[in-house]
NUDOMI-308717 format. One line per 3 residues: number of its first residue (from 1); their letters; for each residue y, z negated, x negated of N, C-alpha, C, CB. Coordinates in Angstrom, 2 decimals, always signed. Atoms other than C-alpha are relative to their C-alpha. Glycine has a CB too. Layout:
<pts>
NUM> a> Y Z X Y Z X Y Z X Y Z X; ...
</pts>
This chain:
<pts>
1> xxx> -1.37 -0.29 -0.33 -6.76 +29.36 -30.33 +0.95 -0.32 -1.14 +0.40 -0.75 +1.22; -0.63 +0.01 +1.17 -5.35 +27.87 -33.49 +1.14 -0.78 -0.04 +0.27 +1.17 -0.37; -1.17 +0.82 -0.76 -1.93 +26.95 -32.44 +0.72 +0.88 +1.05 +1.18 -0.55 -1.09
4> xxx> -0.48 -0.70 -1.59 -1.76 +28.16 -29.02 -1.16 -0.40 +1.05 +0.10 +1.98 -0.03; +0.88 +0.20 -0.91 -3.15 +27.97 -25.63 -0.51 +0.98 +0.56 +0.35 -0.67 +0.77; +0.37 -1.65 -1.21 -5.07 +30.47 -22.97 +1.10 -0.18 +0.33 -1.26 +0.19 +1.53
7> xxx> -0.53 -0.45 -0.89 -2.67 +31.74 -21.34 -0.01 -0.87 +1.18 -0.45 +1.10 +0.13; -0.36 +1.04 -1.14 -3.15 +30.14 -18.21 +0.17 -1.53 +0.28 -0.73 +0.18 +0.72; -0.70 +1.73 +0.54 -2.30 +26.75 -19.83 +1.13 +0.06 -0.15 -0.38 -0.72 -1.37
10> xxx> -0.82 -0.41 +0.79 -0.01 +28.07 -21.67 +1.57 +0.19 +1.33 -0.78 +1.49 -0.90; -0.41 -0.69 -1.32 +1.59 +29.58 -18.19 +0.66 -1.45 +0.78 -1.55 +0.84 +0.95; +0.34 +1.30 -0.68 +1.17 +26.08 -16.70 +1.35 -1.26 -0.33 -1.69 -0.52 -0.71
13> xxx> -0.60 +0.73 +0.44 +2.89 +23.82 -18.78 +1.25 +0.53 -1.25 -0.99 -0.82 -0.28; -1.37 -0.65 +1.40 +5.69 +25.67 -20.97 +1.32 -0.09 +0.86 -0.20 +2.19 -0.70; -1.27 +0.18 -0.39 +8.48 +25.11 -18.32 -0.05 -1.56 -0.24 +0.35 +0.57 +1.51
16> xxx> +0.44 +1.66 +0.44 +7.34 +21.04 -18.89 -0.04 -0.49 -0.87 -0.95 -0.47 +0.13; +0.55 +0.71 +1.16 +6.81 +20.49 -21.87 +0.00 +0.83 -1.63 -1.55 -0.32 +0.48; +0.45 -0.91 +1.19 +6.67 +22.00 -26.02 -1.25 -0.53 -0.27 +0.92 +0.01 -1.33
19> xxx> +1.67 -0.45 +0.16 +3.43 +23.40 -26.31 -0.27 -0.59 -1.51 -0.35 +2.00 +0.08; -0.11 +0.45 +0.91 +3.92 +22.81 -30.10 -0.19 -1.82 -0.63 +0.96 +0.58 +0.00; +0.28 +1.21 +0.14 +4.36 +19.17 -29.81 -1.67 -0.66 +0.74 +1.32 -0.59 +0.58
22> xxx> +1.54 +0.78 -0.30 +1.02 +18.51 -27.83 -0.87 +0.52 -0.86 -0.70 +0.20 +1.51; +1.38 -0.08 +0.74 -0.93 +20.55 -30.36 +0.38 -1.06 -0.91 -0.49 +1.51 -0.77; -0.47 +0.82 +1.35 +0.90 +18.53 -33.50 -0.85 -1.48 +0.66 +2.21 -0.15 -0.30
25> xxx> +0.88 +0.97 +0.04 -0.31 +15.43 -31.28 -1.75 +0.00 +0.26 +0.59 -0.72 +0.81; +1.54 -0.04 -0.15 -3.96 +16.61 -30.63 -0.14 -0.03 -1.26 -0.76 +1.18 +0.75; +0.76 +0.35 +1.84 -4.64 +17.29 -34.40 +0.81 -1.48 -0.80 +0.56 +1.83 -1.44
28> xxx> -0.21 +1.46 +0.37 -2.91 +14.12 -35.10 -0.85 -1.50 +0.30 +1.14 -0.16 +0.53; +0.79 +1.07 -0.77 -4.79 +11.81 -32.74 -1.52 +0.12 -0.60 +0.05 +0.28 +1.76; +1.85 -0.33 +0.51 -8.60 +13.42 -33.69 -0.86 -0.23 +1.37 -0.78 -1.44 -1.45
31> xxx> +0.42 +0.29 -1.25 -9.47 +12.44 -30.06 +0.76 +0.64 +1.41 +0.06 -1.40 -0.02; -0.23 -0.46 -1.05 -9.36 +13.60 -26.46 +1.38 +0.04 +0.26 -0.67 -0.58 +0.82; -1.08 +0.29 -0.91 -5.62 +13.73 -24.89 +0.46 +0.05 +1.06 +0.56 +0.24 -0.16
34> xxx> +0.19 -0.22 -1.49 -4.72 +13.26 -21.31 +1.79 +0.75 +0.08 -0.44 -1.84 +1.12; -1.26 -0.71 -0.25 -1.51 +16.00 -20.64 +0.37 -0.50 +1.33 -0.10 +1.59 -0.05; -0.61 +0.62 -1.31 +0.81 +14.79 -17.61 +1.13 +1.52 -0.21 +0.81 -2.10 -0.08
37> xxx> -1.11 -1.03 +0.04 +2.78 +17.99 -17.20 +1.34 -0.16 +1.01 -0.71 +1.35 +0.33; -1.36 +0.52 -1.23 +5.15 +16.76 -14.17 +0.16 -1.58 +0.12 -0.42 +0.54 +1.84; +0.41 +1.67 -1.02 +5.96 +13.39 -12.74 -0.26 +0.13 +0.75 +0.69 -1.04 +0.46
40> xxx> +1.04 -0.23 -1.18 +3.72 +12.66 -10.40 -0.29 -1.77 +0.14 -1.67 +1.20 -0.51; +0.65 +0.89 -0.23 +2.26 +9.61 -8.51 -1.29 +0.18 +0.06 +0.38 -0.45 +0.84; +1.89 -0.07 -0.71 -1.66 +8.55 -7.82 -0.16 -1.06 -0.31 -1.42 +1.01 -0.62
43> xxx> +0.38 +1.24 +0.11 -3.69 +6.06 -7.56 -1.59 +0.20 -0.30 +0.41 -0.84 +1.30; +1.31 -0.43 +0.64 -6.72 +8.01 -8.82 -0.38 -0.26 -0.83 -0.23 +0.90 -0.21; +0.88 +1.05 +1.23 -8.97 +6.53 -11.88 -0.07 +1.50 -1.09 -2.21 -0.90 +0.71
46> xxx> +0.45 -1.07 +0.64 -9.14 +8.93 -14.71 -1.17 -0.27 -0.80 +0.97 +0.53 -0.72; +1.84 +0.13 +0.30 -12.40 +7.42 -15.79 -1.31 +0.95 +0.04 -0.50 -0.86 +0.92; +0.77 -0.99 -0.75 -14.58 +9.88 -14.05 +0.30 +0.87 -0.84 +0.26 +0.34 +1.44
49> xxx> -0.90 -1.20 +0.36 -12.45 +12.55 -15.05 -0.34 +0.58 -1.93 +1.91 -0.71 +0.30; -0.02 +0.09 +1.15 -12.86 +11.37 -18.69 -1.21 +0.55 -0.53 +0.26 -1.16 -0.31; +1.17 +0.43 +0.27 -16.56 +11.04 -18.77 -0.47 +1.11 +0.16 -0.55 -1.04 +0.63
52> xxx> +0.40 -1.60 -0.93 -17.28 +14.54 -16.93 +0.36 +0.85 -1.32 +1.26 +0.57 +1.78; -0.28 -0.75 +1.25 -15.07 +16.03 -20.04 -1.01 -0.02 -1.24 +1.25 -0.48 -0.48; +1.00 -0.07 +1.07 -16.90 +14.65 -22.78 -1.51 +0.06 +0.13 +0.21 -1.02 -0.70
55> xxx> +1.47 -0.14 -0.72 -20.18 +14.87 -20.79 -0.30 +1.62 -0.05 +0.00 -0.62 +1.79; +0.65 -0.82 +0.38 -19.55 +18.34 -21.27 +0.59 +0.57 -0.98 -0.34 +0.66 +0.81; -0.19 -0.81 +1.40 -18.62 +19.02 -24.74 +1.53 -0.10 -0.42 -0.44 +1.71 +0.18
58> xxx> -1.11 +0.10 +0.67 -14.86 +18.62 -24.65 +0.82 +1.75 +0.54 -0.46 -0.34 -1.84; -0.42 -0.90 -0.54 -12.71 +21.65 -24.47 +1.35 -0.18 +0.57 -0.84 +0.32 +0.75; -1.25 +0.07 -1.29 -9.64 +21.93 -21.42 -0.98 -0.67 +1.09 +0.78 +1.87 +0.66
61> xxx> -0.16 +0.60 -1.18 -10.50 +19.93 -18.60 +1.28 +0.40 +0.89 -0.03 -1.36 -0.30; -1.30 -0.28 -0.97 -7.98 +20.84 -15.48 -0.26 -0.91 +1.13 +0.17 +1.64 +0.58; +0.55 +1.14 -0.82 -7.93 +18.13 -12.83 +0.43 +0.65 +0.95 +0.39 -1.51 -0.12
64> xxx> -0.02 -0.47 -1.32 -8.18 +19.00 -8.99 +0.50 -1.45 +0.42 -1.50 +0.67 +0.67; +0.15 +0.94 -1.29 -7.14 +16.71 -6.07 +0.04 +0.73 +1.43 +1.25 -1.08 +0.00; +0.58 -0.71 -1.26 -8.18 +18.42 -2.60 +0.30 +1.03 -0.18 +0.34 -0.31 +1.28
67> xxx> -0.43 -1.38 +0.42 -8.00 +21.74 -4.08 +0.72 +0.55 -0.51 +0.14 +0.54 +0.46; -1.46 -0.14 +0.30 -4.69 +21.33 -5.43 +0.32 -0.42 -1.92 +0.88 -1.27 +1.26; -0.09 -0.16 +1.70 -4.04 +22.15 -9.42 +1.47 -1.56 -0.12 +0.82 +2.39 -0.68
70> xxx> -0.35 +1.60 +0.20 -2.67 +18.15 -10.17 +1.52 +0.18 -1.35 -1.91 -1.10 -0.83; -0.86 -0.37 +0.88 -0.99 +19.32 -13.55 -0.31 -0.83 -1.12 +1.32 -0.06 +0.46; +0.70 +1.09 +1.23 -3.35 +16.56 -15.57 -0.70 +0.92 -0.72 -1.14 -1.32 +0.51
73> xxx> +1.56 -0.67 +0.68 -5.45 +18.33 -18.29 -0.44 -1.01 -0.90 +0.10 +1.57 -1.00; +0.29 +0.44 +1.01 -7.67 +16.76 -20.68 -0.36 +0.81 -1.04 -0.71 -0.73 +0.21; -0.08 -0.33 +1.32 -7.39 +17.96 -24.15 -0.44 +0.03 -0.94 +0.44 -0.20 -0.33
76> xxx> +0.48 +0.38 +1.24 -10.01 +17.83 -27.13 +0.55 +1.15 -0.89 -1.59 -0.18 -0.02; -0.14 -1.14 +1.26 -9.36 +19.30 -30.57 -0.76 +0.63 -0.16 +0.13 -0.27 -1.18; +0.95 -1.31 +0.13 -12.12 +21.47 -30.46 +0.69 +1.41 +0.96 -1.77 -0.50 +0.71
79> xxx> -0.67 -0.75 -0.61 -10.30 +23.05 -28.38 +1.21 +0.88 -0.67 +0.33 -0.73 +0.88; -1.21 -0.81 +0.67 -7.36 +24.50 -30.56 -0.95 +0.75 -0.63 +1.20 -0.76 -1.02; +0.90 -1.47 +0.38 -10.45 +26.16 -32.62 -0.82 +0.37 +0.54 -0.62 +0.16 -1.01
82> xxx> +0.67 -0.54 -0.71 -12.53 +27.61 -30.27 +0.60 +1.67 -0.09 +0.02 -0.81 +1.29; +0.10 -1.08 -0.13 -12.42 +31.19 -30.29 +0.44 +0.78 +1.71 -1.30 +0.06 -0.54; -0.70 -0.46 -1.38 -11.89 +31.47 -26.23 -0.20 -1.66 +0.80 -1.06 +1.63 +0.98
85> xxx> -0.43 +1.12 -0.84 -11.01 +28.98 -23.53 -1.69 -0.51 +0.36 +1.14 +0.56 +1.52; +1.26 +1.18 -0.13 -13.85 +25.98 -23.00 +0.88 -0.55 +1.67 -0.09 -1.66 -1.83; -0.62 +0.63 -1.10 -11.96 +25.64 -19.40 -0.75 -0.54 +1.65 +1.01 +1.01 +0.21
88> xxx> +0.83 +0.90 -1.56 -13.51 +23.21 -16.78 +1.08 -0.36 +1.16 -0.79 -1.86 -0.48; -1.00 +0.45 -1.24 -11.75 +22.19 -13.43 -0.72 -0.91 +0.00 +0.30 +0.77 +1.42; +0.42 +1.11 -0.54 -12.36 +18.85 -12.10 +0.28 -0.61 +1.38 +0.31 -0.73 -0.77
91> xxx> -1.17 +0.48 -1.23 -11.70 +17.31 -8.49 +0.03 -0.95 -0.03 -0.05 +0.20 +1.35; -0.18 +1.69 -0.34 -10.63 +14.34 -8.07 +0.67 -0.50 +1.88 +1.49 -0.63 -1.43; -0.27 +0.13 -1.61 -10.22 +12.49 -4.61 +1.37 -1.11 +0.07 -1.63 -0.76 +0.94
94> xxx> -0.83 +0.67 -0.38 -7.23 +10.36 -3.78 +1.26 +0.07 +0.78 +0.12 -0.31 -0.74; -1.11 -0.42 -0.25 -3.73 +9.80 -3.32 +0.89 +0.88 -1.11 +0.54 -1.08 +0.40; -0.90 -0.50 +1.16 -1.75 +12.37 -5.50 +1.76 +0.27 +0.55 -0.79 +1.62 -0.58
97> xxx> -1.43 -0.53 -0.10 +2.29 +13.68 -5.31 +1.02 +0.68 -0.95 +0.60 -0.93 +0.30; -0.65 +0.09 +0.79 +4.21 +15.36 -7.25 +1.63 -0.81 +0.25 -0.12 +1.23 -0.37; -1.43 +0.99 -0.40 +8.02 +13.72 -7.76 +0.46 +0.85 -0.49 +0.47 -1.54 -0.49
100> xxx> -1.22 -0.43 +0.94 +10.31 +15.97 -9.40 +1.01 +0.62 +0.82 -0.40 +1.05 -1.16; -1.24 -0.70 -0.95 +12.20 +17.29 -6.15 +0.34 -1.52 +0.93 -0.70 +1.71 +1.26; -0.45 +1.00 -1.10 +14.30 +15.03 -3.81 -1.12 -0.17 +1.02 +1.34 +0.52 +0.78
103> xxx> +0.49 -0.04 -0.98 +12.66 +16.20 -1.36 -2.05 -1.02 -0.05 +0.26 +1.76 +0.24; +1.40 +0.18 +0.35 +9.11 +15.42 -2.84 -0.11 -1.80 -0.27 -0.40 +1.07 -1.51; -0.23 +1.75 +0.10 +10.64 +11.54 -3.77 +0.16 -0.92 +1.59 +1.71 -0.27 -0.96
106> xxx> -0.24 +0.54 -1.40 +11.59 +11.16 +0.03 -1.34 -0.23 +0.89 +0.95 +1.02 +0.77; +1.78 +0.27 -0.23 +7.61 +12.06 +0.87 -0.60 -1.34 -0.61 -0.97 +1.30 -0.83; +0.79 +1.09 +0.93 +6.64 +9.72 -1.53 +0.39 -1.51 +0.70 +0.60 +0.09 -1.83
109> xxx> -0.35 +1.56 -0.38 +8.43 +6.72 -0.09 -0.43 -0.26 +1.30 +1.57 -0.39 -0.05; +0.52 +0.63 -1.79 +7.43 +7.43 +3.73 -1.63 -0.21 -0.35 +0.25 +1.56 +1.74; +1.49 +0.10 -0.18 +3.71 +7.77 +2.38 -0.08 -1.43 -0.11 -0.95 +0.83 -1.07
112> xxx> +0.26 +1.38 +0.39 +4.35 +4.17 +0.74 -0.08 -0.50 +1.43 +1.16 -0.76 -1.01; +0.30 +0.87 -0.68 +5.82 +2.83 +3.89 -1.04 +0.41 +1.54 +1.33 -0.57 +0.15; +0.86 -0.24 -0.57 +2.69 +4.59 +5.86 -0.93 -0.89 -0.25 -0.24 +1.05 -0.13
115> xxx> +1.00 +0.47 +0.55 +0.53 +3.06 +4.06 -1.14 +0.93 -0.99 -0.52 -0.57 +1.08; +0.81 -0.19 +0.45 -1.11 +5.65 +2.55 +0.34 -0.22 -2.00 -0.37 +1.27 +0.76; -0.03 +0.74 +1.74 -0.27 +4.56 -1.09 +0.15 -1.49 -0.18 +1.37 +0.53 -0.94
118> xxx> -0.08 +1.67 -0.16 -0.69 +1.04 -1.70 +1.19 -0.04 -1.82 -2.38 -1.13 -0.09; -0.61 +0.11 +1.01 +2.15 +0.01 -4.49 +0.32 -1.72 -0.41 +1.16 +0.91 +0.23; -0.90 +0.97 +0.33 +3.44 -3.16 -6.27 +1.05 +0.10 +0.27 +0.07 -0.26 -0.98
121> xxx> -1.04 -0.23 -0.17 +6.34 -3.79 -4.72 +0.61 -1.65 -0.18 +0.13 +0.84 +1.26; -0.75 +0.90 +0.59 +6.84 -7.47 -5.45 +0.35 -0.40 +1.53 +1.17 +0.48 -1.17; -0.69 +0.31 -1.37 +7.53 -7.88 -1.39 -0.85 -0.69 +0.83 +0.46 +1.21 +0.77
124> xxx> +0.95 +0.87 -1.48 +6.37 -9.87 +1.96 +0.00 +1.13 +0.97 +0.92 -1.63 +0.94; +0.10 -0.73 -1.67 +5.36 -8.03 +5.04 +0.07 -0.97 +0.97 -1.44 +0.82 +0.40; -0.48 +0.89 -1.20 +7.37 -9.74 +7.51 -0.74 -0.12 +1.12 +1.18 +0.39 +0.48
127> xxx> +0.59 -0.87 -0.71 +6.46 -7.95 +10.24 -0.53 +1.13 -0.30 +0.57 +0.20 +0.70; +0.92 -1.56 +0.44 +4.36 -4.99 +10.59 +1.36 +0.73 -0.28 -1.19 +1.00 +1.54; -1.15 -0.62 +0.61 +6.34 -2.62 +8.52 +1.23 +0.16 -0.51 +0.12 +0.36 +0.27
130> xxx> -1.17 +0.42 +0.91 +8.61 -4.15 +7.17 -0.16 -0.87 -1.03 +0.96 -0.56 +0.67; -0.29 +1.14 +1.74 +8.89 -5.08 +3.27 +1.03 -0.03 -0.16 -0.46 +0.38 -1.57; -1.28 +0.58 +0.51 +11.23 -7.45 +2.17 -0.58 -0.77 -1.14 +0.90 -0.95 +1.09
133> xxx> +0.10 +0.65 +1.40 +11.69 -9.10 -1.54 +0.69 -1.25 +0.26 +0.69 +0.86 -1.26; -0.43 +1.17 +0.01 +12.27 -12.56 -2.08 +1.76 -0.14 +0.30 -0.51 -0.51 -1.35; -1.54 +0.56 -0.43 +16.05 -14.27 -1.42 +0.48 +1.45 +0.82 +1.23 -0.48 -1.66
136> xxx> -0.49 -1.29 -1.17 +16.23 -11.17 +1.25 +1.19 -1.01 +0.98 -1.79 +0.75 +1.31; -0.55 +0.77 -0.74 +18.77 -12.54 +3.89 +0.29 +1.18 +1.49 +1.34 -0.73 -0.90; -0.31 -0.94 -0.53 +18.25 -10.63 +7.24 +0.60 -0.88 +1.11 -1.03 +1.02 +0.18
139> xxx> -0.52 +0.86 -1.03 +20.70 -12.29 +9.93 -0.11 +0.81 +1.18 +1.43 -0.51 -0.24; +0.55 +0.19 -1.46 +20.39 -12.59 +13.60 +1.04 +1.11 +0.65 +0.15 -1.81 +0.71; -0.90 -1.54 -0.45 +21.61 -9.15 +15.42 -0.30 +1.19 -1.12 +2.01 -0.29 -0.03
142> xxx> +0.36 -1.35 +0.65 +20.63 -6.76 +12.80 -0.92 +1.00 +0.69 -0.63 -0.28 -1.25; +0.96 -1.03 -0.08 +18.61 -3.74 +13.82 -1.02 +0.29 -0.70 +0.44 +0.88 -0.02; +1.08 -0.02 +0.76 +15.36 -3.15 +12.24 -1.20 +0.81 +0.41 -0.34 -1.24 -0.15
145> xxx> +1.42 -1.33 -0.38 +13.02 +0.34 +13.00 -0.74 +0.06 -1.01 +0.40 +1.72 +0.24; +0.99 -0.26 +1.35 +10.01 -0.25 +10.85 -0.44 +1.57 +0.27 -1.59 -1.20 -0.09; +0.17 +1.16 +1.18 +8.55 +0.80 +8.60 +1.30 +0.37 -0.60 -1.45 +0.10 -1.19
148> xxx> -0.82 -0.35 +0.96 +11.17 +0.56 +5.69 -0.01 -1.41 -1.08 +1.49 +0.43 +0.72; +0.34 +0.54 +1.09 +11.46 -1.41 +2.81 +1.58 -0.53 -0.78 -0.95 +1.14 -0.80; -1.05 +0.91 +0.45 +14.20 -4.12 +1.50 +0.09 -0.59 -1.16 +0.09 -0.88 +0.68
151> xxx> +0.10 +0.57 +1.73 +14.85 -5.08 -2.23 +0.37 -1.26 +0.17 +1.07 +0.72 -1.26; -0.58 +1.55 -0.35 +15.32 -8.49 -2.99 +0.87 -0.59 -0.20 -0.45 -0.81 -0.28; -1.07 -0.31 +0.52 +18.21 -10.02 -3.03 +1.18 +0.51 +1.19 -0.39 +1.00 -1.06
154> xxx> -0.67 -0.68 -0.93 +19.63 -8.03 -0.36 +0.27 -0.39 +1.28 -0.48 +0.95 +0.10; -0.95 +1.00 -1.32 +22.17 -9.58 +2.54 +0.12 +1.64 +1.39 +2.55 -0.78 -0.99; -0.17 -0.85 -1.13 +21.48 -7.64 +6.23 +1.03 -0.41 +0.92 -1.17 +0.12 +0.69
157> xxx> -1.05 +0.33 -0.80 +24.52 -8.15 +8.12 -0.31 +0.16 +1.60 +1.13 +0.85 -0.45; -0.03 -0.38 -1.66 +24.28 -8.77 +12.03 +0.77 +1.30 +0.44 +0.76 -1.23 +0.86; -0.50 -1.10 -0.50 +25.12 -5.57 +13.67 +0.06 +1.47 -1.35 +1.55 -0.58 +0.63
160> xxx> +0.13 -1.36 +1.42 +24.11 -3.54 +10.48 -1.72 +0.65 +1.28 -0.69 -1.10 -2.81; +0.87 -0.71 -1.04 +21.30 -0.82 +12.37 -0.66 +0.86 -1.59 +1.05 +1.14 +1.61; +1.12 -0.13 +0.70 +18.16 +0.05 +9.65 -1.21 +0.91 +0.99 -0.44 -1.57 -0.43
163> xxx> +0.82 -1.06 -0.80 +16.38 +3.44 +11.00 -1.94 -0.25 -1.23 +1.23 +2.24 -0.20; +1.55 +0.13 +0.56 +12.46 +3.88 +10.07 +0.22 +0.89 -1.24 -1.39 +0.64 +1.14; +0.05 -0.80 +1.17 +11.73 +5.22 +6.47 +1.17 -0.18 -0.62 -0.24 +1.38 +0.21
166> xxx> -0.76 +0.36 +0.98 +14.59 +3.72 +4.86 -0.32 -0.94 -1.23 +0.89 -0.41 +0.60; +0.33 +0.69 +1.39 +14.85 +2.22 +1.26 +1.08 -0.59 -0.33 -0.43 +0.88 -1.15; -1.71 +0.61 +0.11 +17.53 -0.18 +0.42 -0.51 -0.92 -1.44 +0.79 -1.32 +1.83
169> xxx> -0.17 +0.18 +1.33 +17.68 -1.34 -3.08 -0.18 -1.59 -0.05 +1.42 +0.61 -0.56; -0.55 +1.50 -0.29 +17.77 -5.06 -4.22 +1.20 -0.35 -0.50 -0.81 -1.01 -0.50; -1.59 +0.48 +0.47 +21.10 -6.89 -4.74 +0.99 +0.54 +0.72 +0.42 +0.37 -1.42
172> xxx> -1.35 -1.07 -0.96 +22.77 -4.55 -1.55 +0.66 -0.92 +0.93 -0.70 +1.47 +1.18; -0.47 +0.02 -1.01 +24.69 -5.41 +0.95 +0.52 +0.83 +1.04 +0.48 -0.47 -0.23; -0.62 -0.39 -0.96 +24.81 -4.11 +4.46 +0.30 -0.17 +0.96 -0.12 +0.50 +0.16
175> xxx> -0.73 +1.13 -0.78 +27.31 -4.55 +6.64 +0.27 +0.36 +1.33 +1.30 -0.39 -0.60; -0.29 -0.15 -1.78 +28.31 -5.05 +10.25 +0.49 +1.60 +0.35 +1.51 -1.22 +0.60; -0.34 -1.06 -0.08 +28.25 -1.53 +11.57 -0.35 +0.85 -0.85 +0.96 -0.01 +0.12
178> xxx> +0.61 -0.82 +0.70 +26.71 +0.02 +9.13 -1.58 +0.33 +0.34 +0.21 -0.49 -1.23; +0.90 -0.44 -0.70 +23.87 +2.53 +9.98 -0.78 +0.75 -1.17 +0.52 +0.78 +1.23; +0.28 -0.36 +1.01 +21.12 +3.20 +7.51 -0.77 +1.38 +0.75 -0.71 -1.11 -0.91
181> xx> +0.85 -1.36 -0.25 +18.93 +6.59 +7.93 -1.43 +0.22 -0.65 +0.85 +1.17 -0.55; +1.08 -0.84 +0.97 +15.58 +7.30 +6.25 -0.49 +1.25 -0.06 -1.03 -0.43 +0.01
</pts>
């Protein structure tokens, strides 16, 4: 390819990213590169992923998660001279997401407080479904529909009302009569 991609790379990642700059860093590096074309969460290992590539020769790698094109590729420099696409898929199993829409950040936070993503959050689980961060202060009369999730730091005012799937920052205050939403 030279300095370019197939096409359906090419296709893939050109609203994300200059194509230009990941070849400049593949022939710079001399080794594999892992492309992140979106923000995205997971909690998937790219180990596997790695090993499968150079297990077979190198090339494009394209990573799967339950059927679903991820937007990870792995990258060798044999790959810019190859003559035609060396393109493997891979699946991988986990939790994936992309983030780049509101909407897709609001998923992301009910999966946390589901449980299906486990995160550092630096918090106690009070009660079931409810994380709170250290010097939290939740006083007596507040409302509280787990799950949702409390930064630390943060003063709950009696008669403040906290719906399920909310996210409240640390260092907030909310106050009497105030009604959060998730």
């Amino acid at each position: 390819w030279g300095n370019t991609f197939p096409e359906e790379i090419e296709k893939r990642i050109s609203p994300f990213t200059d194509k230009n700059s990941i070849i400049d860093i593949i022939k710079k590096e001399k080794e594999d590169v892992i492309l992140i074309s979106r923000p995205m969460i997971t909690d998937i290992s790219l180990t596997k992923a790695i090993q499968y590539h150079k297990k077979c020769g190198g090339g494009i790698t394209s990573l799967y998660n339950k059927g679903r094109e991820t937007g990870i590729y792995i990258i060798s420099e044999s790959a810019l001279e190859a003559s035609e696409a060396d393109f493997k898929k891979y699946n991988l199993n986990g939790y994936f997401s992309f983030v780049d829409t509101c909407e897709e950040y609001i998923s992301l936070h009910k999966d946390i407080l589901k449980g299906r993503l486990s995160v550092n959050t630096e918090s106690s689980v009070i009660n079931k479904g409810v994380m709170m961060g250290e010097n939290t202060l939740l006083k007596i009369g507040a409302l509280i529909k787990p799950p949702v999730f409390i930064g630390k730091g943060t003063v709950i005012e009696s008669g403040a009302r906290i719906d399920a799937y909310s996210v409240i920052g640390s260092d907030c205050v909310v106050s009497q009569g105030a009604h959060i939403s998730g």
